[in-house]
DOVO-169150 format. One line per 4 residues: number of its first residue (from 1); their letters; for each residue z, x, y of N, C-alpha, C. Coordinates in Angstrom, 1 decimal, m for minus. Each point is the difference from the previous one (the first is absolute). Layout:
REM residues N
NUM> a> Z/X/Y/Z/X/Y/Z/X/Y | ... .
END
This chain:
REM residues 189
1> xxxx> 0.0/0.8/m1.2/0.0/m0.8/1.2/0.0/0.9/1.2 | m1.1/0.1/0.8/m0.1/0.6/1.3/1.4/m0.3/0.7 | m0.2/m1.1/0.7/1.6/m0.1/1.3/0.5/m1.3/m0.8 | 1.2/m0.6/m0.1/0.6/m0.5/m0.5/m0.3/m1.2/0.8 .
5> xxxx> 0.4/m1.2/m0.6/m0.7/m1.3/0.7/1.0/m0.5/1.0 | 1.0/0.4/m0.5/1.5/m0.3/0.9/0.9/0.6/0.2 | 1.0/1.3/m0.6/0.6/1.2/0.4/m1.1/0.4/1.0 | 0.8/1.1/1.0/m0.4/1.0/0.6/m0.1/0.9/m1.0 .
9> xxxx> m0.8/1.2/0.0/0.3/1.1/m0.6/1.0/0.9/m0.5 | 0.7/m0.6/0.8/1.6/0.6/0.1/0.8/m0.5/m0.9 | m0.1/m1.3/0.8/1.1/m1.2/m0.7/m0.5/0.4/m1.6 | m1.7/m0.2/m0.1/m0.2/0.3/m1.9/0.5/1.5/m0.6 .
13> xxxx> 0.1/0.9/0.4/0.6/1.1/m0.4/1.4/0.3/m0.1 | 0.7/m1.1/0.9/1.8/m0.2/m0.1/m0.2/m1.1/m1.2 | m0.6/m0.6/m0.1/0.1/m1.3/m1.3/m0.1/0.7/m1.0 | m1.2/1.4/m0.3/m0.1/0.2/m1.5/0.9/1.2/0.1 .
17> xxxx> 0.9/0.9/0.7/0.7/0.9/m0.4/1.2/m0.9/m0.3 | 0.2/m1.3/0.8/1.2/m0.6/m0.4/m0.1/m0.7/m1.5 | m0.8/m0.3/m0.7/m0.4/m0.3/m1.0/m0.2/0.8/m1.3 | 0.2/0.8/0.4/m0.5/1.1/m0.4/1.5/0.8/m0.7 .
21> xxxx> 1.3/0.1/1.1/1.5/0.2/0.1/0.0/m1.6/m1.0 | m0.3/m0.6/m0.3/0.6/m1.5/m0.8/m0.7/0.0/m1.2 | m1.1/0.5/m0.2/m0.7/0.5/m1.2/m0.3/0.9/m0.1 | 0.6/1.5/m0.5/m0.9/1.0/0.3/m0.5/0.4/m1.2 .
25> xxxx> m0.6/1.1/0.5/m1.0/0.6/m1.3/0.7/0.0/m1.1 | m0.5/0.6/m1.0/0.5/0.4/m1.3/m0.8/0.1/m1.0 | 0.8/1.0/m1.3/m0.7/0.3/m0.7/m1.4/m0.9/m0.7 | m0.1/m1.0/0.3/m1.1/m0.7/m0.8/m0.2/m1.0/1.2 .
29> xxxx> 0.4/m0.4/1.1/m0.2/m1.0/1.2/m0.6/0.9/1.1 | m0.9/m0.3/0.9/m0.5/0.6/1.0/1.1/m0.5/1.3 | 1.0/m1.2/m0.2/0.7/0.1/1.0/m0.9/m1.2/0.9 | 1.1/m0.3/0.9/m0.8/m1.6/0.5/m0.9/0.2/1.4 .
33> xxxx> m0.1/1.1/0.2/m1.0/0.5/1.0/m1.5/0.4/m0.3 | 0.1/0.4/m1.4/m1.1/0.8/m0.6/m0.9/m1.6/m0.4 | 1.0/m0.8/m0.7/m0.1/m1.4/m0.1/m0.7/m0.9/0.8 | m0.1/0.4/1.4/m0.3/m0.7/0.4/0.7/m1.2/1.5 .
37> xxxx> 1.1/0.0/m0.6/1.2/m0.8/0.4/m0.1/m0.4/1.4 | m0.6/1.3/0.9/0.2/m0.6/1.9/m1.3/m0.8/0.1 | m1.2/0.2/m1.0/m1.7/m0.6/0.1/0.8/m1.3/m0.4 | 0.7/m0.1/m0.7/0.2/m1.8/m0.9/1.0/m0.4/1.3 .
41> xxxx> 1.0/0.7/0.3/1.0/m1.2/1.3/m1.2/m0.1/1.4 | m0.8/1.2/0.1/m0.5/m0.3/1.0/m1.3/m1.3/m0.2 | m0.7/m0.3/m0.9/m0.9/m0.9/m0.2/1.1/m1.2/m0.4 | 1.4/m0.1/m0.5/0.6/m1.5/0.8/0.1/m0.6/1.1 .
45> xxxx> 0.8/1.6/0.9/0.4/m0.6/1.2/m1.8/m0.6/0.8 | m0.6/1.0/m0.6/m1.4/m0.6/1.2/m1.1/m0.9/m1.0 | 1.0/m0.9/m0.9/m0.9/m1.0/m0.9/m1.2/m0.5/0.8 | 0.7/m0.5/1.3/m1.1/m1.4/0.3/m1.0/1.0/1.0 .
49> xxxx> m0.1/1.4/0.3/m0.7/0.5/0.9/m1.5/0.1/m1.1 | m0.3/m0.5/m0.6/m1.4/m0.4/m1.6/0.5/m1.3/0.1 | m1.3/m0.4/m0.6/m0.5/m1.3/m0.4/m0.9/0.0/m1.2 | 0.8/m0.5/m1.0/1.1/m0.7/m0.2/1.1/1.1/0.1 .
53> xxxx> 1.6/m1.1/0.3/0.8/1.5/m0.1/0.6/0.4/m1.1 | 0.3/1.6/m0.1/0.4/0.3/m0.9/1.3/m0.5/m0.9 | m0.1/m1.3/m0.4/1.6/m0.8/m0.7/m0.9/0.0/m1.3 | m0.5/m0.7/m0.8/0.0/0.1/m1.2/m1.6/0.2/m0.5 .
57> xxxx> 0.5/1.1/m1.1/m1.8/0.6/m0.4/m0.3/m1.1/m0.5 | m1.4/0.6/m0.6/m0.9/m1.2/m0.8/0.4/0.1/m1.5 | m0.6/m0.5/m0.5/m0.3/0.2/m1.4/m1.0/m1.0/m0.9 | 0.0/m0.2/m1.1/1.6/0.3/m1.0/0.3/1.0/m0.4 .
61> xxxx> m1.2/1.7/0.1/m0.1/0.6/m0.6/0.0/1.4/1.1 | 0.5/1.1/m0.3/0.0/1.4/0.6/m1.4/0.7/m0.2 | m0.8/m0.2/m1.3/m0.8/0.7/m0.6/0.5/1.3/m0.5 | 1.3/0.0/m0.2/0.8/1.6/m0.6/0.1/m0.2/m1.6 .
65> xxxx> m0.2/m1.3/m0.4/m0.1/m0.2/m2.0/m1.1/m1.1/0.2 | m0.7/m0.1/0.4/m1.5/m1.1/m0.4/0.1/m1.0/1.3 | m1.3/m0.7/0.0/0.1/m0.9/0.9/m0.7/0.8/1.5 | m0.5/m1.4/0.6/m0.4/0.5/1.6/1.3/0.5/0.7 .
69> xxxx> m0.5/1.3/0.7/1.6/0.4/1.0/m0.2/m0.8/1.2 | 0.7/m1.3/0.3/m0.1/m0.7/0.8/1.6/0.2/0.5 | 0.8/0.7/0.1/1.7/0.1/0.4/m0.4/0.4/1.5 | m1.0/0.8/0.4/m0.3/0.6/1.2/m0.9/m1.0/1.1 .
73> xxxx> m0.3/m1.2/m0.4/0.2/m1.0/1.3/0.7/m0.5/m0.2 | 0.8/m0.4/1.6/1.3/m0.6/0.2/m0.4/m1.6/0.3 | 0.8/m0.9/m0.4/0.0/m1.2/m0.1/0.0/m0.6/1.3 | m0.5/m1.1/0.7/0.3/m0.9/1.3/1.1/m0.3/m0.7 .
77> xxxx> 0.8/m0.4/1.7/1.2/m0.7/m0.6/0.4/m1.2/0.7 | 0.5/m0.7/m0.4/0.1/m1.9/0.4/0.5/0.2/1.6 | 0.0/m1.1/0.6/0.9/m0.3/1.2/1.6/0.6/m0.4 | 0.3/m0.6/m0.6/1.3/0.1/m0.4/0.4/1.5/m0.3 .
81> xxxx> m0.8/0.4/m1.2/0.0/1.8/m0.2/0.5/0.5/1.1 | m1.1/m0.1/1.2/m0.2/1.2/1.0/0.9/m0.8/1.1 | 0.4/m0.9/m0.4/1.1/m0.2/1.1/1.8/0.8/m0.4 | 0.3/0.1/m1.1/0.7/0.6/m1.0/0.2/1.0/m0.1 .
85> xxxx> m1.5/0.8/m0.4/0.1/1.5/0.2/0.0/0.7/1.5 | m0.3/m1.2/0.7/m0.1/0.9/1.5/1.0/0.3/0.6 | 0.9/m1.7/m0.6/1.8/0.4/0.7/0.3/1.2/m0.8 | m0.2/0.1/m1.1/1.3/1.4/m1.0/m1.2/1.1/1.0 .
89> xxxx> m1.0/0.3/0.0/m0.4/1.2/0.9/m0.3/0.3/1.1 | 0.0/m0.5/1.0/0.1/m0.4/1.2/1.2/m0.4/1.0 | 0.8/m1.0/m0.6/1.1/m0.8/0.4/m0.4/m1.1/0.3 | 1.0/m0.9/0.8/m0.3/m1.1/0.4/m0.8/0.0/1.4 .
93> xxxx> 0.7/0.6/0.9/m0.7/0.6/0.9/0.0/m1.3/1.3 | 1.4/m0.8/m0.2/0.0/m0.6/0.4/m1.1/m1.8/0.2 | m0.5/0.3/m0.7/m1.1/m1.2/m0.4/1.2/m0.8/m0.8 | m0.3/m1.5/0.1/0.7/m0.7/m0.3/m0.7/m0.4/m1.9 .
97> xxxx> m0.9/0.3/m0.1/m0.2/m0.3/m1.2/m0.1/1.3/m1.1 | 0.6/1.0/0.8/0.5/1.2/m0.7/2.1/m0.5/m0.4 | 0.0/m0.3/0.8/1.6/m0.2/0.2/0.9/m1.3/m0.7 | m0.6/m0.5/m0.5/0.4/m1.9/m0.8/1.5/0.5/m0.4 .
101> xxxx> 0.3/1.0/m0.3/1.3/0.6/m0.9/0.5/1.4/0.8 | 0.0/m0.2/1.1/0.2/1.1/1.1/m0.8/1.0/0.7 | 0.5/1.2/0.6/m1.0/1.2/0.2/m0.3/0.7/m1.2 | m1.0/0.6/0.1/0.3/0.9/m1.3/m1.2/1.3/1.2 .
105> xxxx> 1.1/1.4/m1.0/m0.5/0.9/0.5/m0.9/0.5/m0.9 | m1.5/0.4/0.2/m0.9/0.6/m1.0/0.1/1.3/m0.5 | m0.9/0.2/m0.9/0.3/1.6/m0.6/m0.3/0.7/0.7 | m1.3/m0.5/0.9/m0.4/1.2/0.8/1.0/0.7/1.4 .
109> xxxx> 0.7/m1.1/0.0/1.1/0.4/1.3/1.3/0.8/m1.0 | 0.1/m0.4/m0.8/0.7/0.7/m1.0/0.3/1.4/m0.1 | m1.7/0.3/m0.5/m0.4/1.0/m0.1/m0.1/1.3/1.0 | m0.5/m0.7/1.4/0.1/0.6/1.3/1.1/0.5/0.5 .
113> xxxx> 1.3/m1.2/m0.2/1.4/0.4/0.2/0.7/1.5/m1.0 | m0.9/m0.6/m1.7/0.9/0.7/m0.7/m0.7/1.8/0.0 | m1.0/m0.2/0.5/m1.0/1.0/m0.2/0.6/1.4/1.7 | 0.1/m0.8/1.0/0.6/0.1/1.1/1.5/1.2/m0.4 .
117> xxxx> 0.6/m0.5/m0.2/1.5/m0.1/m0.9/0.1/1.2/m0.8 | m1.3/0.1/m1.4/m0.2/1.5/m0.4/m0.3/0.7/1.2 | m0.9/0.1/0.8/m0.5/1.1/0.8/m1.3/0.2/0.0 | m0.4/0.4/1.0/m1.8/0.8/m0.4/0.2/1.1/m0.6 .
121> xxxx> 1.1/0.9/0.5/0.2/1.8/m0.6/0.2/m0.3/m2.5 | 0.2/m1.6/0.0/0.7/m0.1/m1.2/m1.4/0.8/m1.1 | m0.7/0.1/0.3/m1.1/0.4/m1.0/m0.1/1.5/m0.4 | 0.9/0.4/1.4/0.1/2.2/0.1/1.1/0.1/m0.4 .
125> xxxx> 1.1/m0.9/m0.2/1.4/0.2/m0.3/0.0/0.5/m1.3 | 0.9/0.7/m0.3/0.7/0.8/m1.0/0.8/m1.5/m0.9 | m0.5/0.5/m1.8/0.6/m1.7/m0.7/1.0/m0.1/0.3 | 1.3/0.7/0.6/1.5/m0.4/0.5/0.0/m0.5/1.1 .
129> xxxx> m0.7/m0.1/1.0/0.1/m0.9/0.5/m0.9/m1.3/0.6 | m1.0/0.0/m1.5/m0.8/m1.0/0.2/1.0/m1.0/m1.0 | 0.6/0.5/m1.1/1.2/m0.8/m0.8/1.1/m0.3/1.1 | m0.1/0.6/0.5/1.3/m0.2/1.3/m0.6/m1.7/1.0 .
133> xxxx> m1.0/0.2/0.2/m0.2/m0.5/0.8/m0.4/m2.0/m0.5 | m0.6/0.6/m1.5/m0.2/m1.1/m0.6/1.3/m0.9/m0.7 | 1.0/0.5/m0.3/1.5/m0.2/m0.6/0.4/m1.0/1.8 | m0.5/0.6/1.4/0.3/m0.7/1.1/m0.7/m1.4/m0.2 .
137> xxxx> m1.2/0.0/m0.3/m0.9/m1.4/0.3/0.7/m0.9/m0.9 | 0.8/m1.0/m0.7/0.4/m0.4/m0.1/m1.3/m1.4/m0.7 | m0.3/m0.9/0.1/m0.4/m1.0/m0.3/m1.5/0.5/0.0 | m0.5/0.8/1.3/m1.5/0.9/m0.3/m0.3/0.4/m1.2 .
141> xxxx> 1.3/0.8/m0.5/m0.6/1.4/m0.9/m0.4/m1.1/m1.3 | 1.4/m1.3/0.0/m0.6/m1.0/m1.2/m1.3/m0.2/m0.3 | m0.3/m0.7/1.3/m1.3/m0.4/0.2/m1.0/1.0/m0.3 | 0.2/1.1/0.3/m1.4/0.9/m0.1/0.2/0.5/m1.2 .
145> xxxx> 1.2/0.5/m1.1/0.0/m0.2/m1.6/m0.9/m1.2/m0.5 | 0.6/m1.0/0.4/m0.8/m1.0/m0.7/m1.8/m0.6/0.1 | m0.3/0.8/1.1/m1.4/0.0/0.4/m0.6/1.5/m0.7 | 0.7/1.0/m0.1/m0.2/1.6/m0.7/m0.4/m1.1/m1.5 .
149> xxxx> 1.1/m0.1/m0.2/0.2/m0.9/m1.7/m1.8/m0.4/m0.5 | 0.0/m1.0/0.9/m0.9/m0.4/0.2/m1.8/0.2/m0.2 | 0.4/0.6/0.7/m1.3/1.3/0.5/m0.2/1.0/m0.8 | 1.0/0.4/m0.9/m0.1/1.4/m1.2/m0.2/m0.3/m0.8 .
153> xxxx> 0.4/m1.5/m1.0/m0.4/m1.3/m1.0/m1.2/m0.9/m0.3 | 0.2/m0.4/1.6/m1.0/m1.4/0.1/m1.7/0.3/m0.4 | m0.5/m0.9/0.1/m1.5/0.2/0.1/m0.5/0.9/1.0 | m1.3/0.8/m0.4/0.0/0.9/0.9/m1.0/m0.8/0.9 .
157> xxxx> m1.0/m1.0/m0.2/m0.5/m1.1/0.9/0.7/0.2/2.2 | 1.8/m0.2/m1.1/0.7/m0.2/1.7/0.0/1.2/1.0 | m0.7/1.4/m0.7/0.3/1.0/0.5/0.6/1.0/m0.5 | 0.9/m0.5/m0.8/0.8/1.0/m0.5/m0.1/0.7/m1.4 .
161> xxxx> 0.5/0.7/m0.7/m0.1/0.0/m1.6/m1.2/0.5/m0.3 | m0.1/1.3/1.5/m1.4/1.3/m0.3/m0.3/m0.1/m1.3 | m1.2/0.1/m0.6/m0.6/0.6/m1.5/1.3/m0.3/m0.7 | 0.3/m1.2/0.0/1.2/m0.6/m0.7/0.8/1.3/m0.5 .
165> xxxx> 0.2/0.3/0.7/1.4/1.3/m0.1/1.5/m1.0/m0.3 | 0.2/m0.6/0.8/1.4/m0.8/m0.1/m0.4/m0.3/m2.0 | m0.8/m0.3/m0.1/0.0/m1.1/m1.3/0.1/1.1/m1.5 | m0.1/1.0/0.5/m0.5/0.7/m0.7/1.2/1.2/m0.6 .
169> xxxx> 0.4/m0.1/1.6/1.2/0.7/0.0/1.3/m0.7/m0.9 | 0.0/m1.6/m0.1/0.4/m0.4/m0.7/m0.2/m0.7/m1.4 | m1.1/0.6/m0.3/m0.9/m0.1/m1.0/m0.3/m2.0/m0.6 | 0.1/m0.2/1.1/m0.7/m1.6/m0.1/m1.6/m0.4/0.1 .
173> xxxx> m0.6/m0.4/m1.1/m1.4/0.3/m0.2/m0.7/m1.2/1.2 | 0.7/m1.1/1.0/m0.6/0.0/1.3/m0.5/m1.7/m0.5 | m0.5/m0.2/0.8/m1.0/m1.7/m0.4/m1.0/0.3/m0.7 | m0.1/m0.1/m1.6/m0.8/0.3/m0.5/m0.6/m0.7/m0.8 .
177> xxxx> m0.1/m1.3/0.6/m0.4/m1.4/m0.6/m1.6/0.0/0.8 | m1.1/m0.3/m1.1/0.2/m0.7/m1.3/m0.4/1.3/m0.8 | 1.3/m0.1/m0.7/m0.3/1.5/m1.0/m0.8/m0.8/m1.4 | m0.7/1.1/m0.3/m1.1/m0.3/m1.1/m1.1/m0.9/0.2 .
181> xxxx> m0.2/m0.3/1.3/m1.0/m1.3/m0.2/m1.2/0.5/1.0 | m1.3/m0.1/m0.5/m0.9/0.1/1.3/m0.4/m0.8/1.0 | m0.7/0.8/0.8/m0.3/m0.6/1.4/m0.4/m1.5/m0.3 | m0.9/m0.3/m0.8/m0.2/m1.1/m0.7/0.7/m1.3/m0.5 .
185> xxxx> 0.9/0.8/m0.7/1.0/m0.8/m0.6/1.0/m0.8/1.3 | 0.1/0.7/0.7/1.2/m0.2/1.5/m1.1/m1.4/0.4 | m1.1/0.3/0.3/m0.3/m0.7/0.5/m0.5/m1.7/m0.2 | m0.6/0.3/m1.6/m0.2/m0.9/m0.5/1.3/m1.0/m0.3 .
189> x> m0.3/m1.4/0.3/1.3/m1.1/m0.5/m0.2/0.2/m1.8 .
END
């Protein structure tokens, strides 16, 4: 990915060293940077900057065990969808039909605050005090484990899960449906 669709430069390079401190390398894992991990949070936070946005791939099928690889267009999504997804990534933003059940603050403000909070220097820092710093973020550091998680596991469609490293690292053989059947067979009823 040339420039990131929604990090700054910056901000993407504090995302994958911090991801990086929450998954790191190892003997058989490339670690959640090598993975991929700041390309997959950054193609969340800027879902809707594409059309369709990036919420749920296609399918039924990856093309990684038989079948058309159709995982790699992303789906339209209903009224409802993209009213849903826009509050959790965006916020409410004060719009009243973001808000039916309060304000809500989005990930991308989240992220800005919690990204803010590491530092811009967090990417040259020494691991003691990038562990230092992340042991401070408190509800952040959750959040960006659980997006690391994500991103080192998930489909690699979302960005993340480079040359399925994550998968491999955990030796899980991936979506490999429809195993044994040909192109043919998938297709025909």
């Amino acid at each position: 990915m040339a420039r990131p669709p929604f990090l700054t430069p910056r901000e993407h390079a504090v995302v994958a060293a911090a991801c990086d401190r929450l998954i790191p390398p190892e003997e058989n894992s490339p670690g959640a940077a090598a993975a991929g991990a700041a390309d997959y949070i950054d193609g969340l936070l800027g879902a809707f900057l594409v059309d369709p946005p990036r919420v749920w791939a296609g399918g039924p099928f990856s093309g990684r065990g038989g079948g058309e690889a159709s995982f790699h267009r992303f789906l339209p999504l209903s009224p409802l969808e993209e009213l849903a997804w826009r509050t959790r990534i965006e916020g409410s933003r004060g719009r009243p039909e973001r808000e039916w059940n309060g304000p809500v603050v989005g990930l991308q403000e989240r992220y800005r605050e919690g990204l803010a909070a590491l530092g811009d220097d967090f990417a040259g820092m020494a691991a003691e005090e990038q562990d230092r710093r992340l042991d401070g973020a408190g509800d952040f550091a959750r959040l960006l484990y659980q997006h690391a998680c994500e991103a080192t596991y998930g489909a690699p469609e979302y960005g993340g899960n480079r040359d399925l490293a994550g998968w491999r690292a955990i030796d899980f053989p991936g979506d490999v449906l429809p195993r044994g059947w040909t192109d043919a067979e998938v297709r025909d009823p």
